[in-house]
N, C-alpha and C positions, 0 to 999 in steps of 0.2 A: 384178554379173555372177557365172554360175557358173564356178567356176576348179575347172579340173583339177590336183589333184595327179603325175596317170600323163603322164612327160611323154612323147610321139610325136616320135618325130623330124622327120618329115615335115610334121605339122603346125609343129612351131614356125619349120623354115626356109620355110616359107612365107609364115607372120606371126604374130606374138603377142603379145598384152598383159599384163604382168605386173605386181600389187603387187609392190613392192622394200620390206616391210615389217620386213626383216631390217634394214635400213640407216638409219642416222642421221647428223646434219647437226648439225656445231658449227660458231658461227656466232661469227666473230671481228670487232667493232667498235671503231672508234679511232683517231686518227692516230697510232700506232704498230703498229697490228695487222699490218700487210704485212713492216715493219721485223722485226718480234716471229717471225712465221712464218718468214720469211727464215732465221733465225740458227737453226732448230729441224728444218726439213726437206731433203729432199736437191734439191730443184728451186728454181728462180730463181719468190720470189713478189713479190717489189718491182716487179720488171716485167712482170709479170702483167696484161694486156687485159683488158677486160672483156664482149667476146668470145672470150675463148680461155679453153681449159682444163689444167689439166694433172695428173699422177700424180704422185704423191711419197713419197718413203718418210721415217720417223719410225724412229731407230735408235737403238739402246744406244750409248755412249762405247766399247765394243769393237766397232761396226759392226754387230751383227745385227739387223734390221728388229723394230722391236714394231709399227708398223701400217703397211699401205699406204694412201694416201687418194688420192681424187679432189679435186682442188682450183678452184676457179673466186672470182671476185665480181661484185659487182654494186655499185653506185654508191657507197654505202658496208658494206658486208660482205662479207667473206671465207669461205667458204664449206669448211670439210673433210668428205669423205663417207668412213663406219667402218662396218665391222658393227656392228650397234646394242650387240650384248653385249661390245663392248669399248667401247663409246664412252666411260660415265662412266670408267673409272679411264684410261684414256687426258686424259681435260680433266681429270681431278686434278691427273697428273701435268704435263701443260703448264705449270696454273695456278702450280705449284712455280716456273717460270722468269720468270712477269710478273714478280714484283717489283713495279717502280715504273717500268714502262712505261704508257704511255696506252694501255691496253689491255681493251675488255670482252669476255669472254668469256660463250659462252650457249648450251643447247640448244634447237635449233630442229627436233629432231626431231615433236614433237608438234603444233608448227604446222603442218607441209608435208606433204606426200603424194609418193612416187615411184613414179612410172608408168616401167616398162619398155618398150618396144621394139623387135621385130626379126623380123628374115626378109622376104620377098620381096619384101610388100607392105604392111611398117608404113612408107616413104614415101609412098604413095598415100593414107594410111591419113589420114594427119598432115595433109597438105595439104590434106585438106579439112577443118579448124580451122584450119590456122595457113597463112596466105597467104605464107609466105616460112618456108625449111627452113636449118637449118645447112649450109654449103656444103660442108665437110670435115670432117674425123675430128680433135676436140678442141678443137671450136668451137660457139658457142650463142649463143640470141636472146635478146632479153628482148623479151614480149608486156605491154604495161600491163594489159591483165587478165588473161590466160592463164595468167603466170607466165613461166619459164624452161623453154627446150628445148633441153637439149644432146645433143650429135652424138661420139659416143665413137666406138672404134675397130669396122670392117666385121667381119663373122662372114659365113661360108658366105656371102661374094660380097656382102652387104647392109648396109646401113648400119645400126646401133642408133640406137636414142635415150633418154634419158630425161625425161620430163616431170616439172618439178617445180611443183608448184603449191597451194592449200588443197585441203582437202576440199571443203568449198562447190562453188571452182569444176570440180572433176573429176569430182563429181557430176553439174552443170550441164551441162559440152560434153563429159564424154567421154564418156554414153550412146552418142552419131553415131558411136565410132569401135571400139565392141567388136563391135557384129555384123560388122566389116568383117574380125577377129581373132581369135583363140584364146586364150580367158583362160586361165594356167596361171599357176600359181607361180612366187614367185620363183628355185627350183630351173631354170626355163627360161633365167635371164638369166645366173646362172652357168655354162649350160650356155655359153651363147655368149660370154661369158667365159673359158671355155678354149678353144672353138675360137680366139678373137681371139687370143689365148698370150698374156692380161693377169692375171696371178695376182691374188690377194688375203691377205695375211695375216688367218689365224683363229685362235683362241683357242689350238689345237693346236699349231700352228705358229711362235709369237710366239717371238724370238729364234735363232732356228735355222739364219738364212743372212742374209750380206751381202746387200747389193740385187745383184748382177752375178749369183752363183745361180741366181737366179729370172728371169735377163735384162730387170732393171729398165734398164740401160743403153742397151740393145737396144732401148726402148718409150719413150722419151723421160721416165723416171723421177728423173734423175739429171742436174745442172747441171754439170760437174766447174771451173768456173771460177766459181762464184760468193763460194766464202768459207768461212767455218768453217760446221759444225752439228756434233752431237753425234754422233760415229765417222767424222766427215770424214776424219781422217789416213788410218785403215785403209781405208776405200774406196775413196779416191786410190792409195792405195800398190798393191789389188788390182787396179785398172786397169793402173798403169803398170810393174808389176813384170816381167810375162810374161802369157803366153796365158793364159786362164781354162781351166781343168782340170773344174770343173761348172756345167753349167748346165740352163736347164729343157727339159723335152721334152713334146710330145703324144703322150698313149697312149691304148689303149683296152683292153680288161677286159672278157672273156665274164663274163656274168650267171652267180654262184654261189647264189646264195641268201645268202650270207652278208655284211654289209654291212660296206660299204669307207668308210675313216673318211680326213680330211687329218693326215699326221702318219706314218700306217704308212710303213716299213722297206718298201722293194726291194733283193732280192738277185742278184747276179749266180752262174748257174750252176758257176761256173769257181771261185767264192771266194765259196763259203756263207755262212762265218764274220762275213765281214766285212760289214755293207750299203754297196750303192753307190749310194743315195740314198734321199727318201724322196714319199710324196703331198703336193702341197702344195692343189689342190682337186679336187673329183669328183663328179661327178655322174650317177647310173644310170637309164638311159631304158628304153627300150621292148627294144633291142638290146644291151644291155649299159652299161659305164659308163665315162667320159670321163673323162681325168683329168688334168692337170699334174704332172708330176715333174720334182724337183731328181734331177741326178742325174750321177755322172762321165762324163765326155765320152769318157774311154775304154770305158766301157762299153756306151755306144750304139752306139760306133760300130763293138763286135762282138756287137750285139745280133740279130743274124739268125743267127748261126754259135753265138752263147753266150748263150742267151735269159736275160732278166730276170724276176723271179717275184717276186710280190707276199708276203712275208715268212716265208715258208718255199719250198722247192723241192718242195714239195705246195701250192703255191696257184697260181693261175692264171698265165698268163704273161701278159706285155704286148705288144701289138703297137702299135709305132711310126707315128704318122701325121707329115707334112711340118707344118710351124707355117706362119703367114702371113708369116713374116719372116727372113731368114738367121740363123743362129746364130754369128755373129764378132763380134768388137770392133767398136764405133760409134766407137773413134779409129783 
């Protein structure tokens, strides 16, 4: 297919198909491999369906996120999804904690292919491949030839998906479902990724905030009753202490010519000196660029009277959009 780099707004909430070439798949086998993840991420994976999915964060022993992952399995494997340029020293670092657990560990990025999904009419799209669609948001089929189809969180009113399968077979069936789509990059699926307000930790970003920051609590990122992992105390404690003071927001960003990286400094007009948050992902369309920011809660919420500006008070300012979720505590 030919993929557009220039992404359109219009076209992609309409529908669109995207390599997710950026992303990779460690793949955890063994009767201990659920036990093993359990005691390593911030969500409940012992009890883990093999229809459901879920998000999870991987933290430093002081609680700051090193990667967020999408988690699922399948009959026997467990399944983590990473930006691919973090994947190896991420399963280095894992591998540090097998020990002497029944545990194999393995990249499965070169086998599998991921297919992107979304906007209007990537359900109509689907359905004629796959005779039965995930029913809700972090839930997924398994096709004995097709592969795996899961059903992530709605963007702009519409359900995502992503197809995971060989090359071979995407090859084969999914010529029927591109003319029906707009092949773009995978810059589109991020795009819809911060509409959803599902962050991702990037190379830029690695340690830099609790999971609640970024409203990992908020997205069903975080189990707080399942047991120890690695910065568990701190992140209980930032739950239960008091009200969270930052968290993530939807902004957008008139086109500068000048390119917007995850990691830059936002300032509040009132108190230059100090940043009162920062990008955590972003992506520049047709119209300008989308972005997630961590960021104090008091600052948003005099962000109409005391505008926010992207790292200096000579850069652009940010204008606030609603997220698809409330911004309060899930307890």
């Amino acid at each position: 297919m030919n993929i557009s780099d220039v992404i359109n707004r219009e076209q992609i909430t309409a529908g669109f198909v995207a390599p997710l070439n950026d992303l990779g798949l460690m793949a955890f086998a063994g009767e201990e491999a659920a036990d093993f993840l359990h005691n390593q991420l911030s969500n409940d994976v012992k009890n883990l369906s093999e229809n459901g999915i879920r998000l999870a964060g991987y933290c430093t022993p002081k609680g700051r996120l090193l990667a967020t992952f999408l988690v699922w399995k399948t009959a026997d494997v467990i399944f983590l999804q990473v930006p691919r340029d973090m994947q190896a020293a991420l399963q280095k670092r894992l591998q540090m904690f097998v020990m002497r657990a029944k545990v194999q560990q393995s990249n499965a990025s070169d086998s599998k292919i991921i297919l992107g999904f979304g906007g209007a009419s990537a359900s109509k799209a689907l359905n004629t491949l796959f005779p039965n669609l995930p029913p809700e948001p972090y839930t997924k089929i398994e096709h004995d030839e097709l592969g795996s189809l899961l059903r992530l969180s709605d963007a702009w009113g519409h359900a995502r998906y992503q197809w995971i399968t060989s090359e071979e077979i995407a090859e084969k069936h999914g010529a029927a479902l591109f003319p029906l789509l707009h092949p773009v990059s995978s810059n589109a699926w991020m795009l819809s990724n911060i509409h959803a307000g599902v962050p991702q930790i990037t190379l830029p970003t690695q340690e830099k905030w609790v999971p609640q920051m970024i409203n990992f609590d908020l997205i069903g990122g975080i189990n707080f009753k399942k047991g120890c992992y690695p910065g568990q105390e701190i992140v209980a404690r930032s739950q239960y202490l008091g009200t969270q003071k930052r968290r993530m927001a939807l902004a957008t960003i008139a086109n500068t010519g000048n390119p917007i990286q995850a990691g830059m400094e936002i300032l509040c007009g009132s108190d230059p000196e100090q940043p009162c948050g920062a990008i955590v992902n972003v992506v520049t369309h047709d119209a300008g660029s989308d972005c997630l920011v961590e960021i104090k809660l008091a600052a948003l919420d005099n962000a109409g009277t005391d505008p926010i500006y992207l790292q200096t008070l000579q850069g652009p300012i940010l204008q606030f959009m609603p997220l698809p979720y409330a911004l309060q505590s899930s307890e």
